[in-house]
C-alpha positions in Angstrom: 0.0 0.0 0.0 1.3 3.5 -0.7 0.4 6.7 -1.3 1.6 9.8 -4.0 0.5 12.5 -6.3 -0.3 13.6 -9.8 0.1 17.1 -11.0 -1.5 18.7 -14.2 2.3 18.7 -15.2 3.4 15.7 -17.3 6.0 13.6 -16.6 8.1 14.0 -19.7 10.4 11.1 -21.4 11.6 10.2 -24.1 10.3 10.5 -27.4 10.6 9.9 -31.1 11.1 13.4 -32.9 14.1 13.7 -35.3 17.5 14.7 -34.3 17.7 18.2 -33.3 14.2 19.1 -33.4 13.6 19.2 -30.0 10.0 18.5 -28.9 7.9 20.9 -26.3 5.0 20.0 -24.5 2.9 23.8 -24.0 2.0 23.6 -20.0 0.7 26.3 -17.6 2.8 26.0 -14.5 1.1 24.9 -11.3 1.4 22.6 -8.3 -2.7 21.6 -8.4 -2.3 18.0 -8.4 -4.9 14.8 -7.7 -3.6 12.4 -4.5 -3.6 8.9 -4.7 -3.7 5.5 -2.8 -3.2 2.3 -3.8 -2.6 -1.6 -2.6 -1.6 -4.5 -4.8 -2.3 -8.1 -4.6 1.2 -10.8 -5.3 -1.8 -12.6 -7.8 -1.6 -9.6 -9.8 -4.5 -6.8 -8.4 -4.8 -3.3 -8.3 -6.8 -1.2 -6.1 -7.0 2.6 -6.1 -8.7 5.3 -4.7 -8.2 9.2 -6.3 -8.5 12.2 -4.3 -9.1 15.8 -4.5 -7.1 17.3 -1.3 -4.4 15.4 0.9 -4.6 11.8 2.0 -5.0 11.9 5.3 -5.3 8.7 8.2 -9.2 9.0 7.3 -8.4 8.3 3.7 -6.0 5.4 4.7 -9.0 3.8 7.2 -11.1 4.3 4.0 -9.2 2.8 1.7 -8.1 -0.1 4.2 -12.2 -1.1 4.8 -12.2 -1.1 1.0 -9.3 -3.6 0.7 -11.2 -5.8 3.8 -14.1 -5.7 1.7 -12.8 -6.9 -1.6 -10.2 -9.4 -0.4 -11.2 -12.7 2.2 -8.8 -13.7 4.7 -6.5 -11.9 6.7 -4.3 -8.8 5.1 -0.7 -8.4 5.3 -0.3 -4.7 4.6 3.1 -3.8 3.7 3.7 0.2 4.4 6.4 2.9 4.4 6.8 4.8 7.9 4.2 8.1 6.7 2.8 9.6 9.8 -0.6 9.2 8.4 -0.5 5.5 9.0 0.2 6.0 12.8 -2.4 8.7 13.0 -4.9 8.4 15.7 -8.0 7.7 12.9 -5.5 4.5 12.4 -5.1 3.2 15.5 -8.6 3.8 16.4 -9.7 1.8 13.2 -7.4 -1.0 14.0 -8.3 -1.3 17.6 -12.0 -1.0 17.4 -11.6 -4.9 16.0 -10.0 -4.9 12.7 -6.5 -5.5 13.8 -7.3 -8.8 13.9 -7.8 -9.3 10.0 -5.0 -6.7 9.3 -1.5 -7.4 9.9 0.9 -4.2 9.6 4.0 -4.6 8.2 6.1 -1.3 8.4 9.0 -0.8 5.6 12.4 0.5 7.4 13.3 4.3 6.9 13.6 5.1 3.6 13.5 2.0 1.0 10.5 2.2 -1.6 12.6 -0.5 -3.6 11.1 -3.0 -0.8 7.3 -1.7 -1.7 5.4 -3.2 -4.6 2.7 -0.4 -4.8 5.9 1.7 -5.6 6.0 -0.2 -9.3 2.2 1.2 -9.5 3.2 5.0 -9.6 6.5 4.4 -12.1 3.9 2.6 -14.1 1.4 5.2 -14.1 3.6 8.4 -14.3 6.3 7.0 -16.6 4.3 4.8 -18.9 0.6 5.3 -18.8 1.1 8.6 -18.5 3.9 9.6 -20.2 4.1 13.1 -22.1 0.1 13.6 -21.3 -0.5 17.4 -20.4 -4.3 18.1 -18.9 -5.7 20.9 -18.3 -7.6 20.4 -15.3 -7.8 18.4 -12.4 -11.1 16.8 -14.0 -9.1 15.8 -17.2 -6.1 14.5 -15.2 -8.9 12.6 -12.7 -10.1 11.1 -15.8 -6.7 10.4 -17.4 -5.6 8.3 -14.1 -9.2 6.4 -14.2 -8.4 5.0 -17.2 -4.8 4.6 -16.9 -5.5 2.5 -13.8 -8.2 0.5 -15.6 -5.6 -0.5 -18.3 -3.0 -1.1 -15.6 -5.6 -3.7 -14.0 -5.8 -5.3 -17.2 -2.3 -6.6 -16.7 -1.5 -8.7 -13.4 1.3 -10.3 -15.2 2.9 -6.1 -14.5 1.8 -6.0 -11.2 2.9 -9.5 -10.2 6.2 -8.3 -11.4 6.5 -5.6 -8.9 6.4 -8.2 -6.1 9.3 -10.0 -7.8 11.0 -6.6 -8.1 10.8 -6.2 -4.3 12.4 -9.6 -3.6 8.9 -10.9 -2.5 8.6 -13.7 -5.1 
């Protein structure tokens, strides 16, 4: 599970235009951006929430009685060390009986490479959406719904971020 943002700006890479005719992608500066949250399955599935303002614990509760609801059987949630997941809407959550079903599993300091959801945000912002300017949060909203429908689509991708982490 993990958490991160997309602004109106586009992640630019490479592309095809002949040599010395450098491209340019016409953008209006600005840090308005959509925030997102996300968990993957090691068989290969994708779930994501989008949001307008900042993730917060309640977002994380949120998204953590969606993932109860869609998957049986107890939850091994694999996190980095964000103060949202040791807010008090957190704790409260996980001692008012859902503990039990969800087991925490807190990444050291600083090492995304040990987080699979990490391969979902280099997927989305370096692939799927790669060079795509919008011009509103409503456009980018609608860019990332389907960029995450495509991504779900492909479990063999997301199966591969477990083996990336050393988990397969």
């Amino acid at each position: 599970m993990d958490e991160a943002g997309c602004y109106l700006l586009p992640a630019v890479v490479l592309t095809y235009a002949p040599r010395g005719q450098t491209p340019r992608i016409a953008a209006t500066v600005t840090h308005d951006h959509l925030a997102l949250i996300s968990g993957v399955t090691s068989q290969g599935q994708l779930f994501a929430q989008i949001y307008d303002g900042p993730i917060t614990g309640v977002e994380v509760v949120l998204f953590l009685i969606h993932l109860e609801r869609c998957l049986p059987g107890p939850l091994i949630v694999i996190w980095d060390g964000a103060s949202i997941h040791r807010g008090e809407a957190v704790k409260r959550f996980l001692a008012a009986g859902h503990g039990a079903r969800i087991h925490l599993v807190p990444l050291p300091g600083y090492a995304p490479e040990l987080n699979p959801a990490e391969g979902v945000w280099h997927t989305l912002k370096d692939k799927e959406l790669a060079n795509v300017a919008c011009d509103d949060l409503p456009q980018l909203h609608q860019e990332l719904k389907q960029a995450i429908r495509r991504l779900r689509r492909r479990p063999d991708v997301i199966r591969g971020y477990f083996r990336e982490a050393g988990y397969l």
